[in-house]
N, C-alpha and C positions, 0 to 999 in steps of 0.2 A: 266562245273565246273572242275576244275583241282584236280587230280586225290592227293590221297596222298603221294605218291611217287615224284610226278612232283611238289609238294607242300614242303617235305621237300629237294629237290634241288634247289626249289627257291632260300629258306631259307639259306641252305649252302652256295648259289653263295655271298647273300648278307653276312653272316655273311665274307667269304672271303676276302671281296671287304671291309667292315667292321675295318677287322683285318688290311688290307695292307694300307689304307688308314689314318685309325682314330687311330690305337692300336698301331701298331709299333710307327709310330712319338713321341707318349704321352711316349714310353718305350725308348726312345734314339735308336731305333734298325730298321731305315729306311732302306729298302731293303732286309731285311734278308728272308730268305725263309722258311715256316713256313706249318704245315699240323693242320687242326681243324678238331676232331674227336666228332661229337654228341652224345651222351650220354643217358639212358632210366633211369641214378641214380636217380635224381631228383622227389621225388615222389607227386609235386606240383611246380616243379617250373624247369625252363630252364638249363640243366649243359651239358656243352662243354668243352671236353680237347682242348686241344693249345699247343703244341708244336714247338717250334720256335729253331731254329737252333744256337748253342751255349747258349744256355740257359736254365737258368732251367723249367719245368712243369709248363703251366699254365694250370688252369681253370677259364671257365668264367659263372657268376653262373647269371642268370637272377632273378629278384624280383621283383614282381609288385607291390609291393607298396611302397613309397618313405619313411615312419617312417620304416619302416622293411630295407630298406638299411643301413636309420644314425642308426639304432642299431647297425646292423652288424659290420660296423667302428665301433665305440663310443664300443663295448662289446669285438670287437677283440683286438683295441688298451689295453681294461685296462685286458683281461685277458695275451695278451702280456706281460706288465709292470708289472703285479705281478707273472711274475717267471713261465708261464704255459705256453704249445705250444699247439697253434693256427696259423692257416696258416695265411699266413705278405701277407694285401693287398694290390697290386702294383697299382692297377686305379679302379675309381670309375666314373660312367657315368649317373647322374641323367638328362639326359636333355631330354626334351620332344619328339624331333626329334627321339634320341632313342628309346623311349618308342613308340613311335607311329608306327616305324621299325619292330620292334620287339615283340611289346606288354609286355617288359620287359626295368627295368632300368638294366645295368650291373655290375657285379663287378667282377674285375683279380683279380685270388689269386693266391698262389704258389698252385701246386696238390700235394701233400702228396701223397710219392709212399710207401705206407705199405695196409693195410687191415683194412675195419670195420669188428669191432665183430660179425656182420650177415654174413658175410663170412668164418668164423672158425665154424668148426663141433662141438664143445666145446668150446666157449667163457669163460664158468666159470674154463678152464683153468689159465684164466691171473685173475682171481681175487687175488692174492697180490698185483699185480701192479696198477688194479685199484684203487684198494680199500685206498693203500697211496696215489693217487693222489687224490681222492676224499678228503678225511680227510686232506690233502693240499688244497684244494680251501675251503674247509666247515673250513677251519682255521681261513680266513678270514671272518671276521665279523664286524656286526655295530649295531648300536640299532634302525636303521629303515628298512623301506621293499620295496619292488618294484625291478623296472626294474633300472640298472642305470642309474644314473643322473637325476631319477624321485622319491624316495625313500621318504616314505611316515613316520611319528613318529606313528601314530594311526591311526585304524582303522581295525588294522589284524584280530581281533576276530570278527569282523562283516561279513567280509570279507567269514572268515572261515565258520561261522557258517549258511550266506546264502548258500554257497554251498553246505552243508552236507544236510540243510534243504528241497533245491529244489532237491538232487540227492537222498534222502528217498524218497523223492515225486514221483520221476518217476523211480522208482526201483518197487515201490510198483503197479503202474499202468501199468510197461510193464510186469510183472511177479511177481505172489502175492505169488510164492510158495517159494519164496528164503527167504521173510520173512513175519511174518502174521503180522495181523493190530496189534495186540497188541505189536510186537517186534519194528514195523517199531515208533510208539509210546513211548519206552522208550528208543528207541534210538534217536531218537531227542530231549527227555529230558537229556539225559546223555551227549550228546555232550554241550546242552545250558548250563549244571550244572560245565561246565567243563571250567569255563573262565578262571577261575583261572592259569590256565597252562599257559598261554600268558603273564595273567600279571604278574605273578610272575617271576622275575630274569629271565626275556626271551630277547634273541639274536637272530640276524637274518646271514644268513651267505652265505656268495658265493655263487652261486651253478651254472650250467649249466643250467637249466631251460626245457632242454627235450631231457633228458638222457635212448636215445633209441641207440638199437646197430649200427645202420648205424651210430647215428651222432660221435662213439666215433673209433678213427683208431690208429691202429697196427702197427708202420713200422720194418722194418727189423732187425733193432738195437733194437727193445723193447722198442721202444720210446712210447709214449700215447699220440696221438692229439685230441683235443677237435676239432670238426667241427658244422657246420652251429648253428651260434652262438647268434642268432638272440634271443634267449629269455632269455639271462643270467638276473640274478636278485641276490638282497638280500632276502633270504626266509629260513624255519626253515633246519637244515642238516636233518632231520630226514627223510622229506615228500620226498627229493631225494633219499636220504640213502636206502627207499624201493622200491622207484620206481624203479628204478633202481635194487632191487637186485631179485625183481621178476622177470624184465626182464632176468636177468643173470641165475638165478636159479630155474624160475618155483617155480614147488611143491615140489622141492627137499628140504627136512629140513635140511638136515645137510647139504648141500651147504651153505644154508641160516642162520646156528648157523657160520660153518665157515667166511663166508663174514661177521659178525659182529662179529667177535673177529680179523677181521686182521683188520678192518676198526678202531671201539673202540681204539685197540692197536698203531693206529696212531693219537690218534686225542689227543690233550691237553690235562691234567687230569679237566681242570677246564671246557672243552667243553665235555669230554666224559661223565661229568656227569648231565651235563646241557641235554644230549643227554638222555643217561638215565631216566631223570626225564620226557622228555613227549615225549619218542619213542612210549610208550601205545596209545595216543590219537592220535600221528602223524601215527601210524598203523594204528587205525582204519579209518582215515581219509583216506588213498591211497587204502585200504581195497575198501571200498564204492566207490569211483571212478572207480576203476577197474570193480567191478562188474555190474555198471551203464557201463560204456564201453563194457563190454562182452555180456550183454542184447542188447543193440545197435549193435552193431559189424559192424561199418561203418567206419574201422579204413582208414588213408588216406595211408597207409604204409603197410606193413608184420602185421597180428595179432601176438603183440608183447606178448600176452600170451595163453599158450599151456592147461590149465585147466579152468577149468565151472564155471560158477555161484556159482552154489552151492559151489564147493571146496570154491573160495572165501569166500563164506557167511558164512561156517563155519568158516573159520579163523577169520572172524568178529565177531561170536557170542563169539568167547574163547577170543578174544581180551578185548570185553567189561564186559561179565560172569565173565571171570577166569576160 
């Protein structure tokens, strides 16, 4: 059995052979002389720098599964077109010969030479700049939900509500201390009681769909690129708006009072208040996620949060208390 060292040299020969053969021709840039550098970034899936000689940075990002590629296209193109930067993909390799190569379909992007937010010793440094970009994509909006170009009119609160449902369920059975039968109990009444929030005057709106610090980068100029794009959707601003700012800020509160007055402060007045009216519900919804994630703790990434169960659960119990 070949060792893994003699395993990823295979690999390198063929991606090589790959590039000079199949990559260049499809780029207009036959002969050029070119160095691929493999990569440990990819924390589920294949990424290769490529650097090719008068040209700008590629990467070549492997996916094994063929809907998770046409998203990536189909989410890059339209977060391109509404005015956001996302790296511009140059080739796209769905064919089987690939895949069976590789164990991955491919796709060339430009590489963004700046930095993800997991790379900065304080990311909630740049919270101004994210936080207008955010409130830029959460601008746009529609009256239905989903992934694009699959965008569904009804059915969100069902939706909703099985989650919350099954994630008390197994909150309560990995760890009963975070919260007792009786709480686990009115809180799956509180959230059924709470339809209302959806149906009333509700919009669904851009979002990046998993807004963790590797996928969002820094470059030099202060620019903000949105990366690995694969699960953009129509969905409420709110449920990002926190995921997102626990990411950024932990336990820190007043990180987290700041990050929502420079976000609020960019966002429409007709969406900051739409924001307002079911940030409470949309809390406690990312609230419960998180701390069904930190009972688990199987994250496929960096544990993108730094406090406990409990911290969480308290913030759940004031969420829904008062």
């Amino acid at each position: 059995m070949p060792t893994t060292k003699t395993y990823k040299a295979d690999r390198n020969d063929k991606f090589s052979l790959y590039v000079k053969e199949r990559l260049l021709p499809e780029l207009g840039l036959e002969n050029s002389k070119f160095i691929i550098e493999p990569t440990d970034k990819g924390c589920h899936s294949l990424i290769t720098f490529l650097d090719i000689n008068d040209f700008k940075p590629l990467v070549i990002r492997g996916v094994r599964k063929k809907y998770k590629l046409q998203r990536i296209l189909k989410n890059t193109y339209f977060l391109r077109q509404s005015g956001f930067n996302a790296p511009e993909v140059l080739y796209v390799d769905d064919s089987r010969k690939t895949y069976n190569e590789f164990g991955n379909y491919l796709v060339v992007e430009e590489r963004i030479e700046g930095s993800s937010l997991s790379e900065f010793e304080d990311p909630a440094a740049f919270l101004p700049l994210i936080a207008r970009i955010f409130a830029d994509l959460h601008s746009i909006n529609a009256d239905k939900w989903g992934m694009i170009g699959a965008q569904k009119k009804s059915g969100f609160f069902r939706y909703i509500n099985q989650k919350t449902q099954y994630e008390l369920s197994q909150i309560s059975k990995k760890n009963q201390n975070v919260f007792t039968a009786r709480e686990i109990k009115a809180y799956s009444k509180w959230f059924k009681n709470h339809k209302n929030i959806i149906k009333n005057r509700h919009c669904y709106n851009l979002c990046h769909g998993d807004p963790y610090l590797t996928n969002i980068s820094i470059t030099n100029d202060n620019n903000l690129y949105l990366l690995d794009n694969d699960h953009t959707k129509f969905y409420p601003m709110a449920i990002e708006f926190y995921k997102l700012g626990f990411v950024l800020n932990q336990d820190d509160q007043e990180n987290m009072a700041n990050w929502e007055n420079l976000y609020c402060s960019s966002l429409p007045e007709h969406l900051r208040a739409e924001f307002q009216r079911t940030q409470n519900f949309y809390l406690a919804y990312v609230l419960l996620h998180i701390i069904l994630g930190l009972l688990e703790d199987n994250w496929r990434r960096e544990r993108p949060y730094a406090f406990s169960p409990d911290y969480a659960g308290n913030l759940f119990r004031q969420c829904i208390e008062g």
